[in-house]
C-alpha positions as a Markdown table, in Angstrom:
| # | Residue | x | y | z |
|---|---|---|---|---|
| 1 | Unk | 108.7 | 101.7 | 78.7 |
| 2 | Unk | 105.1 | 102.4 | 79.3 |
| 3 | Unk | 103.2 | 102.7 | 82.6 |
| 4 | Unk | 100.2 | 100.9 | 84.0 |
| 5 | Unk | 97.9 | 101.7 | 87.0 |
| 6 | Unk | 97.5 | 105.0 | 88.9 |
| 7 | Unk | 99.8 | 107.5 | 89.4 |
| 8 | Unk | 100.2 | 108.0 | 93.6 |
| 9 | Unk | 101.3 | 110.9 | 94.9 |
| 10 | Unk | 104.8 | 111.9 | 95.8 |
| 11 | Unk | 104.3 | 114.5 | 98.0 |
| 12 | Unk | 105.3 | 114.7 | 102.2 |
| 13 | Unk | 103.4 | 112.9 | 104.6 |
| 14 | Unk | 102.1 | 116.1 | 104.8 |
| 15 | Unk | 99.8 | 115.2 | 101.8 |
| 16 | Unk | 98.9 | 112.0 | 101.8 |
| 17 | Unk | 98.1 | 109.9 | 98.7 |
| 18 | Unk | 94.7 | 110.9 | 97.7 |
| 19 | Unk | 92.9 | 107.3 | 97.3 |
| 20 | Unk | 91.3 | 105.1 | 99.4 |
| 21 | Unk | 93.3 | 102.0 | 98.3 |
| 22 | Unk | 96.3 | 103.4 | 96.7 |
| 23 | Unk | 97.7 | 101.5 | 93.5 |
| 24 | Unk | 101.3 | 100.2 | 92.8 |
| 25 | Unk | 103.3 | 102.0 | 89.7 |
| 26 | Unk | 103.2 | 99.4 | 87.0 |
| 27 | Unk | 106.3 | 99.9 | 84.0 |
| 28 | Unk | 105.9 | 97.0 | 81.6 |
| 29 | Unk | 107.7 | 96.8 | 78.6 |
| 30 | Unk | 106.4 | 97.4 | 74.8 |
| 31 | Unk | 105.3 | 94.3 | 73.4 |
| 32 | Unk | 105.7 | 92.1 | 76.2 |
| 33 | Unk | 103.4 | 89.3 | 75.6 |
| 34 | Unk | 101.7 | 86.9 | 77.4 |
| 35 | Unk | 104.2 | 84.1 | 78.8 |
| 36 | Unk | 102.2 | 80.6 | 77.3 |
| 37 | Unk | 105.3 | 78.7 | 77.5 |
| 38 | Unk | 106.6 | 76.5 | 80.0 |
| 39 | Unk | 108.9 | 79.1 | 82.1 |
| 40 | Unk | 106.9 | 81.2 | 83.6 |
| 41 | Unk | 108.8 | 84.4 | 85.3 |
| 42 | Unk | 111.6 | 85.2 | 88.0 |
| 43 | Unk | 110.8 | 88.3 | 90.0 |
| 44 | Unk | 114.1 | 89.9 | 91.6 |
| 45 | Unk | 114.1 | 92.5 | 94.3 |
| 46 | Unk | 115.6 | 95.4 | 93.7 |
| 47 | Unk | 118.0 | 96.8 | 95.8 |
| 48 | Unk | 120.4 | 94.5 | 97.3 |
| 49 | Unk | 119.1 | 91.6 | 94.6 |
| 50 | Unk | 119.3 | 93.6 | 91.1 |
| 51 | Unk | 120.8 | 96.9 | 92.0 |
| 52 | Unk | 123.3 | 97.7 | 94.9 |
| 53 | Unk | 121.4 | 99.2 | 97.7 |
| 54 | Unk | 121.5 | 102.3 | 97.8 |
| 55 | Unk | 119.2 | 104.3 | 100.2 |
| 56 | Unk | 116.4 | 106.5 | 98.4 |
| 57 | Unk | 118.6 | 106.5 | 95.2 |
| 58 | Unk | 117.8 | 108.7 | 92.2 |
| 59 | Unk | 120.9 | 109.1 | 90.8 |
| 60 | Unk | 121.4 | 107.4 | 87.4 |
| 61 | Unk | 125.0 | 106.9 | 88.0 |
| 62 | Unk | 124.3 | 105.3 | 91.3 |
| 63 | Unk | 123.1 | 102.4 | 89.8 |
| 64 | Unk | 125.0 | 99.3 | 89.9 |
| 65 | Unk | 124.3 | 95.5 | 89.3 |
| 66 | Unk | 124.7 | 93.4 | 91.7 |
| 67 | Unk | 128.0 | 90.3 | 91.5 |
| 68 | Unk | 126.3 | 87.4 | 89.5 |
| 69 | Unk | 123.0 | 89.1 | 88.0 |
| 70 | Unk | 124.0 | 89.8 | 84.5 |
| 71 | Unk | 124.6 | 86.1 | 84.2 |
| 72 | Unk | 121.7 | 85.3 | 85.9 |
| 73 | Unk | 119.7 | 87.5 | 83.8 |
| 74 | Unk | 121.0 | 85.8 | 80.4 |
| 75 | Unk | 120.3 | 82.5 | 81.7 |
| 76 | Unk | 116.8 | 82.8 | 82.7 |
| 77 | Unk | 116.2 | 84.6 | 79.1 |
| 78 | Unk | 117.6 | 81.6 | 77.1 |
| 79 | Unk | 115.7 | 79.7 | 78.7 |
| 80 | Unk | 112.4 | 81.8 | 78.0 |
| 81 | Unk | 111.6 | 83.1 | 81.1 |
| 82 | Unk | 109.6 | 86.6 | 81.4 |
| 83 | Unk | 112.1 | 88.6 | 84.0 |
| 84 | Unk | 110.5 | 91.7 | 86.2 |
| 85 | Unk | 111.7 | 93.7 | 89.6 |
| 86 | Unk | 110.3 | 94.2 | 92.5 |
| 87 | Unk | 110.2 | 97.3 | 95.2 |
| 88 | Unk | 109.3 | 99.6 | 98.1 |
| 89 | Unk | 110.1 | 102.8 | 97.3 |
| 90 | Unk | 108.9 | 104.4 | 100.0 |
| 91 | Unk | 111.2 | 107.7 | 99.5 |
| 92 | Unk | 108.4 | 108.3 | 96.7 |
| 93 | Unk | 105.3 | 109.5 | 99.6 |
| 94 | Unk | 108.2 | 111.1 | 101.5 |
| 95 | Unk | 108.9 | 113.3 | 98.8 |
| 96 | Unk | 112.5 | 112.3 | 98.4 |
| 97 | Unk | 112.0 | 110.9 | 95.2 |
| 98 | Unk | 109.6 | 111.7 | 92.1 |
| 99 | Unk | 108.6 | 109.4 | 89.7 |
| 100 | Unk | 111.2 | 110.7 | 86.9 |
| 101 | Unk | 113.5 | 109.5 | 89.2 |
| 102 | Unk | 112.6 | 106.1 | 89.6 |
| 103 | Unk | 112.1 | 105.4 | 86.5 |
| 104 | Unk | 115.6 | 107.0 | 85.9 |
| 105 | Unk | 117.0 | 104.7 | 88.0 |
| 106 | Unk | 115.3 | 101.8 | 85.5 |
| 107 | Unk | 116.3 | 103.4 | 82.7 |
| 108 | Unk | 119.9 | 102.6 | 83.7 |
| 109 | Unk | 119.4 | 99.2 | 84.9 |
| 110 | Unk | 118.2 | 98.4 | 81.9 |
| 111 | Unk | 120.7 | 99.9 | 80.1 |
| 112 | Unk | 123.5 | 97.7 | 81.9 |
| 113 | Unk | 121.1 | 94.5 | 82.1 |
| 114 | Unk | 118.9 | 94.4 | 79.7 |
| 115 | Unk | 115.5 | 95.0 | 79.3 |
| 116 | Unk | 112.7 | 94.2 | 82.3 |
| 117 | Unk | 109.4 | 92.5 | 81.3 |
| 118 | Unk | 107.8 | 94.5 | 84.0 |
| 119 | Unk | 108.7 | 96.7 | 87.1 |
| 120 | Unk | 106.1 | 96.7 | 90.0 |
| 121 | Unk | 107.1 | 99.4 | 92.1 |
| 122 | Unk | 105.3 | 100.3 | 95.9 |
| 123 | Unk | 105.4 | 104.4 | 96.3 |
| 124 | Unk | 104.2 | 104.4 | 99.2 |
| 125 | Unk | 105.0 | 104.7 | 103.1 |
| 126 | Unk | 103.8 | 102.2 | 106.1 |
| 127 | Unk | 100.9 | 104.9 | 106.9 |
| 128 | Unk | 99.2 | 105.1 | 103.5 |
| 129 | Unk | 97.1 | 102.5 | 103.5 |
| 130 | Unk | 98.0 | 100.6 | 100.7 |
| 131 | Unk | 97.9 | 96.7 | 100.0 |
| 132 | Unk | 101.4 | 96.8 | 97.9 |
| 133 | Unk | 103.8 | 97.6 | 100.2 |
| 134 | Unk | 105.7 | 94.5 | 100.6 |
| 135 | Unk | 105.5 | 91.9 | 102.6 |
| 136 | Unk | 102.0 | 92.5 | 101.5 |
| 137 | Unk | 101.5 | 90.1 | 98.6 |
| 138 | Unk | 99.8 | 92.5 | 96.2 |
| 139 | Unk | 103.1 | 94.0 | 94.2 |
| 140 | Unk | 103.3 | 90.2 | 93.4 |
| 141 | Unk | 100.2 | 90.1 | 92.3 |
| 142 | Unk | 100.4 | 93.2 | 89.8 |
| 143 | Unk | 103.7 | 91.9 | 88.5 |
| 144 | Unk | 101.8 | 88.4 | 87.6 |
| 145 | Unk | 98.9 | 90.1 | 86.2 |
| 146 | Unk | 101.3 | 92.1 | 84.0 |
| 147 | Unk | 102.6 | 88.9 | 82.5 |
| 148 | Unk | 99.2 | 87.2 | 82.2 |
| 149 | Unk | 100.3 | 84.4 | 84.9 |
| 150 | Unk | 99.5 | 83.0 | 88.0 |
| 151 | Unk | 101.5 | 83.2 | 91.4 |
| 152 | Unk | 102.1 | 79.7 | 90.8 |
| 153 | Unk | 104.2 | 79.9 | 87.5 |
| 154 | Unk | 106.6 | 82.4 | 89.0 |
| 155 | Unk | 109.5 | 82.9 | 91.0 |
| 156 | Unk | 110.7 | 85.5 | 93.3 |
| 157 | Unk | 114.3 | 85.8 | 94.1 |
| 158 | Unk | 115.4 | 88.3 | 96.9 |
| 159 | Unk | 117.9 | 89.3 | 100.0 |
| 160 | Unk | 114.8 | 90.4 | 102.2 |
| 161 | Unk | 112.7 | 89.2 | 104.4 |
| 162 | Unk | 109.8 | 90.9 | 102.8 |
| 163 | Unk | 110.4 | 90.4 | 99.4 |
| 164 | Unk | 110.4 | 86.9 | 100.3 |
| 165 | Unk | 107.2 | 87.3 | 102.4 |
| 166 | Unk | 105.1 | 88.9 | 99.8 |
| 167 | Unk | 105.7 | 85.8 | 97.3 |
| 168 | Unk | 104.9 | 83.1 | 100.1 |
| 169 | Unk | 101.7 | 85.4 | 100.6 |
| 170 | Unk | 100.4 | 84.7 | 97.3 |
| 171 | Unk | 101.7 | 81.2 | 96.8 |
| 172 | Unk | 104.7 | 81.7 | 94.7 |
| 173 | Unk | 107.8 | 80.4 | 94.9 |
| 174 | Unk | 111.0 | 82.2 | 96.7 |
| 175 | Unk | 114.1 | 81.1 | 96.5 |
| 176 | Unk | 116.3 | 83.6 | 99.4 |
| 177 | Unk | 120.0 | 84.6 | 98.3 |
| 178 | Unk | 122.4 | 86.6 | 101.0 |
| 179 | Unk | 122.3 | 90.0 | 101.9 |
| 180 | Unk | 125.4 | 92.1 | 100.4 |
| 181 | Unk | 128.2 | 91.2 | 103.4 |
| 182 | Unk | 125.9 | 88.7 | 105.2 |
| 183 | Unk | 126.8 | 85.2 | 104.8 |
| 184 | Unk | 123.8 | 82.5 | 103.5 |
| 185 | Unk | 123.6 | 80.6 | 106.8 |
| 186 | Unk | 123.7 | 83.7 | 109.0 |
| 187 | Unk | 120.1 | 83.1 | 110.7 |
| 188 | Unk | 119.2 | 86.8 | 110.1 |
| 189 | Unk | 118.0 | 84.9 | 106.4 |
| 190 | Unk | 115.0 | 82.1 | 107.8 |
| 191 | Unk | 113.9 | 79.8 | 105.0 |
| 192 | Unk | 112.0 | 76.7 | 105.8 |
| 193 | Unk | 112.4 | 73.8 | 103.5 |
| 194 | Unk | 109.0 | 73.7 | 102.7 |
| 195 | Unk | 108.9 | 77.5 | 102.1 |
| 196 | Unk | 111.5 | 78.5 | 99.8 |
| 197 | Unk | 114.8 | 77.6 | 98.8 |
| 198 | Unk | 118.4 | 79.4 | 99.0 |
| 199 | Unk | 121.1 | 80.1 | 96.8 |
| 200 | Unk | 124.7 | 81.5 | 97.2 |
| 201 | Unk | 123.5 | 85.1 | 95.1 |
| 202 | Unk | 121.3 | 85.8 | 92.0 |
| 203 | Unk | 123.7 | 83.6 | 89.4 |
| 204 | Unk | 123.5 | 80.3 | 91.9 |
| 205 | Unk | 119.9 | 80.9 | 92.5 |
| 206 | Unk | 119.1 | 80.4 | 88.5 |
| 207 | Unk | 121.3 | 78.1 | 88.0 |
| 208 | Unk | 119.1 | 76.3 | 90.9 |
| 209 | Unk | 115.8 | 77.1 | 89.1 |
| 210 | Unk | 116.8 | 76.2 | 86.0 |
| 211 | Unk | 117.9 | 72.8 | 87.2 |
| 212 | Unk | 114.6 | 72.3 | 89.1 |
């Protein structure tokens, strides 16, 4: 796995990123090439999505998939879509996390999924000033760049509000799935119909874009 963009800091608030626009931690995968076929790409949030959500976790052997998203996973492969995660990390600026962390924390996701086209990853906290931190659209935007393809050509699936928010920002397309415990019509999970779609959990939302 190899690393794109700048590195931000993870010190304390204390010591604040030193940038005047601080940039999202980029991971994309050896080789990856440009996605020319018809697919596109399906961006998952992480925690609660991919991964079970588990607060500031650094702990390899925290990590666990989420019901329904190794199957998910396979089918969007086969059918030659580019697969990437997205997340707010900000235990990273609070200096609860280090970047060997995180990407421990991919390194076993992978590892028990498969491998990740690309992971676009916000370090940062609500006071450093960056434009990544979702529901900001620009970790969307990253992620797309990554693959070579526009907002358009990709989907974001996700439990959260702002994980859903950052795709609508940027004009791709969302499709919402329930929150671990929360049922899909609780109205704590707002779609619109001309917004984004939902699905029962990651396998039922592929199955939904595949049939598109």
């Amino acid at each position: 796995m190899t690393s794109r963009g700048e590195t931000a800091a993870t010190a304390p608030p204390a010591a604040p990123v030193p940038a005047d626009r601080p940039e999202p931690w980029l991971f994309v995968r050896p080789g990856t090439p440009p996605v020319d076929g018809p697919a596109g790409a399906v961006l998952f949030g992480r925690d609660g999505t991919l991964l079970q959500n588990v607060a500031y976790n650094g702990d390899p052997a925290m990590v666990h998939p989420m019901a329904g998203i190794r199957a998910a996973l396979t089918a969007l492969r086969a059918a030659g879509f580019a697969v990437g995660v997205l997340s707010n990390q900000p235990g990273v600026s609070r200096g609860l996390l280090g970047r060997g962390e995180v990407v421990a924390v991919q390194a076993r996701a992978e590892a028990l999924l498969g491998p990740i086209d690309v992971w676009a990853v916000c370090p940062h906290a609500a006071h450093d000033g960056c434009a990544c931190r979702m529901p900001a659209g620009a970790l969307v935007t990253a992620a797309c760049r990554a693959l070579r393809l526009p907002p358009s050509r990709v989907t974001v699936i996700g439990c959260e509000d702002t994980v859903i928010a950052a795709a609508l920002a940027v004009g791709a397309h969302a499709i919402r799935v329930p929150e671990a415990g929360r049922p899909l019509d609780d109205p704590g999970a707002p779609c619109t119909l001309t917004a984004c779609r939902r699905a029962g959990g990651p396998e039922a939302a592929a199955d939904l874009l595949l049939r598109r």
